[in-house]
C-alpha positions as CSV (number, residue, x, y, z in Angstrom):
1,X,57.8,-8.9,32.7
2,X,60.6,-8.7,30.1
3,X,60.9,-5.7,27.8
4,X,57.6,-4.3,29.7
5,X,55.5,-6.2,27.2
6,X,52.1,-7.3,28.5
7,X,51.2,-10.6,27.6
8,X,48.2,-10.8,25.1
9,X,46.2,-13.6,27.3
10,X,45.8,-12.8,30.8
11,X,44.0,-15.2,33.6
12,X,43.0,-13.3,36.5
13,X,42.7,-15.8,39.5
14,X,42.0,-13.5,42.6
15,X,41.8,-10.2,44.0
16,X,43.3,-9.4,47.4
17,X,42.4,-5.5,49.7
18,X,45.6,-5.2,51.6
19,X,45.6,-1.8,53.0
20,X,43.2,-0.1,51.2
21,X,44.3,-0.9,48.5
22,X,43.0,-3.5,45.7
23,X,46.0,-5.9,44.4
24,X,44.9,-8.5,41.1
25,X,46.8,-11.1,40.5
26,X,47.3,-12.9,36.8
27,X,47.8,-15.6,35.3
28,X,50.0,-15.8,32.4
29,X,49.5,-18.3,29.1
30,X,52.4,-19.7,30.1
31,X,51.3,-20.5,33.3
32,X,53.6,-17.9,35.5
33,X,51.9,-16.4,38.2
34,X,52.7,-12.5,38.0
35,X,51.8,-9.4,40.8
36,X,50.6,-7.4,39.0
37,X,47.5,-4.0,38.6
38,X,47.7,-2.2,41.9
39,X,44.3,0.4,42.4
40,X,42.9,2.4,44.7
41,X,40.3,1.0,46.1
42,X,37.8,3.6,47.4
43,X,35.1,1.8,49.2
44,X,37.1,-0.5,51.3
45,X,35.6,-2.8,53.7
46,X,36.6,-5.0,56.0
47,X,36.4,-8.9,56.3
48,X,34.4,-9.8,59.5
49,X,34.5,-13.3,60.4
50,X,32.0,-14.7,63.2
51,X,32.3,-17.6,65.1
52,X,28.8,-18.4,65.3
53,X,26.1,-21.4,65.7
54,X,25.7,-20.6,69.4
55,X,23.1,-20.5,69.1
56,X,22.0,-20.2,65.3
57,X,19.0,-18.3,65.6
58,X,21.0,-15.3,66.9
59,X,23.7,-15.8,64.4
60,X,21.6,-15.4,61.7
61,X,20.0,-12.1,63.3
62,X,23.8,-10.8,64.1
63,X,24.5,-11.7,60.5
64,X,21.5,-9.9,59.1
65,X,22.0,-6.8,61.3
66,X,25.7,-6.3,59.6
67,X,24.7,-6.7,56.3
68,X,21.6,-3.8,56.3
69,X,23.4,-1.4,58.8
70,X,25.8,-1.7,56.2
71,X,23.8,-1.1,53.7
72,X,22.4,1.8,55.3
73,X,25.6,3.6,55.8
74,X,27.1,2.8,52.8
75,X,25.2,1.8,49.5
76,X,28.1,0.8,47.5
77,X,28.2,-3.1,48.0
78,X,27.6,-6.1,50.7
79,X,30.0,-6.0,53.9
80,X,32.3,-9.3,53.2
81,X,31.4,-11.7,55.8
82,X,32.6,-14.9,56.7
83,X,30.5,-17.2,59.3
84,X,32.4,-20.2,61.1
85,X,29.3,-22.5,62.5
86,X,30.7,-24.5,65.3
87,X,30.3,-27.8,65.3
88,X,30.0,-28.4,69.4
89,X,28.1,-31.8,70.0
90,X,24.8,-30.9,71.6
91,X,25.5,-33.0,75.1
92,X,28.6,-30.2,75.8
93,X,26.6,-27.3,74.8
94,X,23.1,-28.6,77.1
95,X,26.1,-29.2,80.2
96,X,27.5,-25.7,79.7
97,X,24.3,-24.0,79.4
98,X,22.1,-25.6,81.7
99,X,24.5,-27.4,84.2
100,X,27.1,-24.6,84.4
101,X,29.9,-27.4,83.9
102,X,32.7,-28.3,81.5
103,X,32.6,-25.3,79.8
104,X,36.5,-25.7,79.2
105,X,35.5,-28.4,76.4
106,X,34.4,-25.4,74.2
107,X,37.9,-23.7,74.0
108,X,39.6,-26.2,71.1
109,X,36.3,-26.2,69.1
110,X,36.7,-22.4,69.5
111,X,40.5,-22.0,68.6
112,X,40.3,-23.8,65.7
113,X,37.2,-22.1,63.9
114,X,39.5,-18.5,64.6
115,X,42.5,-19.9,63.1
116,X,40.1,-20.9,60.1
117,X,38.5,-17.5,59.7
118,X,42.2,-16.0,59.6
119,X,43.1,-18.4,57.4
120,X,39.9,-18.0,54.9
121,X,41.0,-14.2,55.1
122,X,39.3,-12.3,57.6
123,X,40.5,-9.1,59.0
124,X,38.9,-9.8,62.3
125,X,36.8,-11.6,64.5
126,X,33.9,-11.2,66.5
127,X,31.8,-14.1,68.3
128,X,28.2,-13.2,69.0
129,X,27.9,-14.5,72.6
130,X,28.8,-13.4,75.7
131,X,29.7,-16.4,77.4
132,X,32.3,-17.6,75.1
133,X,34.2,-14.5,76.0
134,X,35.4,-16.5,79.0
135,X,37.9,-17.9,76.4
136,X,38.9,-14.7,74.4
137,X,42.2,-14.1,75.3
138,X,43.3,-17.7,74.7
139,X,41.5,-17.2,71.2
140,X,43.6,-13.8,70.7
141,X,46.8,-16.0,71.7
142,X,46.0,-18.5,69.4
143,X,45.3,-16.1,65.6
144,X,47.2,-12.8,64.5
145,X,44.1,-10.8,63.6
146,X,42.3,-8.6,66.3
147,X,39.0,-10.2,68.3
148,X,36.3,-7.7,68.9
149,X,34.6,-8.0,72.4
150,X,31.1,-8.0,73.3
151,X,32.3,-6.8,76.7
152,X,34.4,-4.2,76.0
153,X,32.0,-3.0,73.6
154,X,28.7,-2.9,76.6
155,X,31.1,-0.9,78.6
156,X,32.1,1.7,76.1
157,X,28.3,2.1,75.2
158,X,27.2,2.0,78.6
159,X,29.9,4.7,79.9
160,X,29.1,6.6,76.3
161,X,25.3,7.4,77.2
162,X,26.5,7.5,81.2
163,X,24.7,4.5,82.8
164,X,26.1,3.8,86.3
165,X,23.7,1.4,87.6
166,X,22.9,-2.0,85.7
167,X,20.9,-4.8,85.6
168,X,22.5,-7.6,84.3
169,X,21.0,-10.8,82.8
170,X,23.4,-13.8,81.7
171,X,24.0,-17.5,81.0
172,X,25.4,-19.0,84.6
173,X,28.6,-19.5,82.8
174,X,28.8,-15.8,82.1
175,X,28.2,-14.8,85.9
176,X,30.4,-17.7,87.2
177,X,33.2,-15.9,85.4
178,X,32.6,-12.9,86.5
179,X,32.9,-11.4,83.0
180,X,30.5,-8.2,83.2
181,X,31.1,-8.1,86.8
182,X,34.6,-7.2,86.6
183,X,34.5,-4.8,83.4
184,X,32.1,-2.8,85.1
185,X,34.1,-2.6,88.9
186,X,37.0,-1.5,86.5
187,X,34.8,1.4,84.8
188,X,33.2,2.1,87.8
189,X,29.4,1.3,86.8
190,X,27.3,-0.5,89.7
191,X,25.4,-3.6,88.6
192,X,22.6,-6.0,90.1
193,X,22.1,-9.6,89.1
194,X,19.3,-12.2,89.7
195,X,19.3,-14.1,92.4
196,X,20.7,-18.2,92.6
197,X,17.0,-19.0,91.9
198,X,16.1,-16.9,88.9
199,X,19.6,-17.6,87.7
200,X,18.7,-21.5,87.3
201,X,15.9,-20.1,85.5
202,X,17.9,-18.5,83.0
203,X,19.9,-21.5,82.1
204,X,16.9,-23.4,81.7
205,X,15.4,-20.1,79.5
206,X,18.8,-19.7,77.4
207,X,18.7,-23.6,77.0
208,X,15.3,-24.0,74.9
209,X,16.4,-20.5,72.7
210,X,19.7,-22.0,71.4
211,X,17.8,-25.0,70.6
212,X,15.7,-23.9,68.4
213,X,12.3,-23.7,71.2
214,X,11.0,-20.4,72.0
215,X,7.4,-19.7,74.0
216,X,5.8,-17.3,75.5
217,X,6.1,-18.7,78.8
218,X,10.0,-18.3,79.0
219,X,9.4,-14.5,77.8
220,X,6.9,-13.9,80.9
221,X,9.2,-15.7,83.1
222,X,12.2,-13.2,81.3
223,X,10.1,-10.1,82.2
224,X,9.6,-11.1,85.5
225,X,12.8,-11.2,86.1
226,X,13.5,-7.7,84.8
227,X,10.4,-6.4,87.0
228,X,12.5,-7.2,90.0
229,X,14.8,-4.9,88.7
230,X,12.5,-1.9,88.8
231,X,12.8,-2.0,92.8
232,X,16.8,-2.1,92.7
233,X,17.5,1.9,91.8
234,X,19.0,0.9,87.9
235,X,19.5,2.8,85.1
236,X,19.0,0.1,82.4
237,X,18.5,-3.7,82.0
238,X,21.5,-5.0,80.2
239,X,21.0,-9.3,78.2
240,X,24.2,-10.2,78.5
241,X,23.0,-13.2,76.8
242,X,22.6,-12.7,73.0
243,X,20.0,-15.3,72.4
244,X,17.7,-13.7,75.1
245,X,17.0,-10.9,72.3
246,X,15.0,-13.4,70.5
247,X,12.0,-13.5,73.0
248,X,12.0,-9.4,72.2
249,X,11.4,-8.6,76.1
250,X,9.9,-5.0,76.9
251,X,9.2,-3.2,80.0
252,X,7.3,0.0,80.5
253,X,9.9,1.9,82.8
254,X,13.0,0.4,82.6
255,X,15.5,0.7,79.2
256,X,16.8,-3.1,78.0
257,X,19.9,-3.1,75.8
258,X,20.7,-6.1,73.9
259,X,24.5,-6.6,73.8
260,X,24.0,-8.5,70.1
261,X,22.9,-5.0,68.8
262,X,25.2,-3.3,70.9
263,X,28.2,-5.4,69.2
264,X,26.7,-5.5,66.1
265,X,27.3,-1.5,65.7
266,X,30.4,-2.0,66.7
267,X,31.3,-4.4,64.1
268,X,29.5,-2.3,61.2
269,X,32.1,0.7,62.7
270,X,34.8,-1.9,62.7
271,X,34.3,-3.2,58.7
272,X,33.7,0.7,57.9
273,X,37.3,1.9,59.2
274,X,39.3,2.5,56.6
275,X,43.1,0.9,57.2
276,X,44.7,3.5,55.2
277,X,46.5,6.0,57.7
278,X,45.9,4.3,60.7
């Protein structure tokens, strides 16, 4: 500004966080857009997107999780959060989910919410289901802001508290890929899996929970499932499904993780890291 002089009217139009630090920008009466204040901003946070909808029901329990572990660890405002519901058509989800098939339909739908998260301002991504983490390195080709993983963040947790021996429950699409399988050969933990039968079950399980339809019949059928595990020599019980949390399965001997709680810790670390120094 000429002479140093600060104009007497001032229109603030937006406030950006870029590296810790809080940037407002003006502007002036005569319509110029000027850069402008630059403060220390001492709480920073993050800006999580989430490619969610799939299903909603877990989205909006991933969502609430962020916002009061949060809260609990830091009382000075709401995490930012910006939630991209995809807009699949029902027929593609049902044939994914219960038939196991055309699953490579989902990838535009998905590359185009992440570009729109990045583009609405988030710092990073995270997508709270396991399955679509068939597609994440297409999805991290596709934006220039990091993507969490639901699968990289099991293993660290499970190699943290020193579980070598898991069972493993999934969507079909998730075991056809061999997504879990592979992370945990590479980090050395032993896994066991349902069998073909039990899996169809879990489509059919998964199916009825992302649409909105839960009962107590898929939970028994759930538990029996994880009984079988008791006999296999495991550690833990793993739902590498994130909408499987909702029927809130229990089992007197054996420990079950959910991998949407599991990842939502480790998006509450991730909004909570400061950029500043790193």
């Amino acid at each position: 500004m000429a002479g140093g002089q600060i104009p007497q009217v001032l229109f603030p139009i937006a406030t950006v966080n870029i590296k810790g630090f809080r940037y407002t920008v003006l502007r002036l009466a005569n319509g110029i857009i000027e850069m402008v204040q630059k403060l220390r901003y001492k709480h920073f946070m993050k800006t999580v997107g989430i490619i969610g909808g799939l299903g909603p029901e877990t989205t909006a329990e991933f969502y609430l999780n962020i916002v009061f572990s949060c809260q609990r660890r830091d009382k000075t405002h709401r995490p930012a959060i910006i939630i991209s519901s995809v807009p699949l058509p029902y027929a593609v989800e049902e044939e994914a989910i219960a038939e196991n098939s055309g699953f490579e339909k989902i990838l535009p739908f998905l590359i185009r919410e992440a570009k729109r998260l990045e583009k609405a301002g988030a710092d990073f991504i995270v997508m709270p289901c396991n399955s679509l983490h068939v597609f994440i390195e297409e999805i991290r080709a596709a934006v220039n802001i990091p993507i969490l993983s639901i699968v990289e963040e099991t293993v660290k947790f499970l190699k943290k508290y020193a579980f070598n021996n898991v069972g493993i429950v999934s969507t079909s699409a998730t075991v056809k890929n061999k997504l879990y399988e592979n992370a945990f050969a590479e980090n050395g933990i032993d896994y066991k899996a349902p069998n073909d039968l039990q899996q169809a079950k879990m489509g059919k399980i998964i199916l009825n929970l992302v649409t909105g339809m839960q009962n107590n019949r898929d939970r028994d059928e759930l538990i029996q499932i994880i009984n079988t595990f008791e006999n296999k020599n495991v550690d833990c019980v793993v739902l590498a499904c994130t909408d499987l949390q909702l029927l809130i399965p229990q089992h007197p001997k054996l420990k079950i993780f959910d991998t949407m709680k599991i990842f939502a810790d480790a998006t509450v670390d991730e909004i909570l890291k400061s950029e500043v120094g790193e």
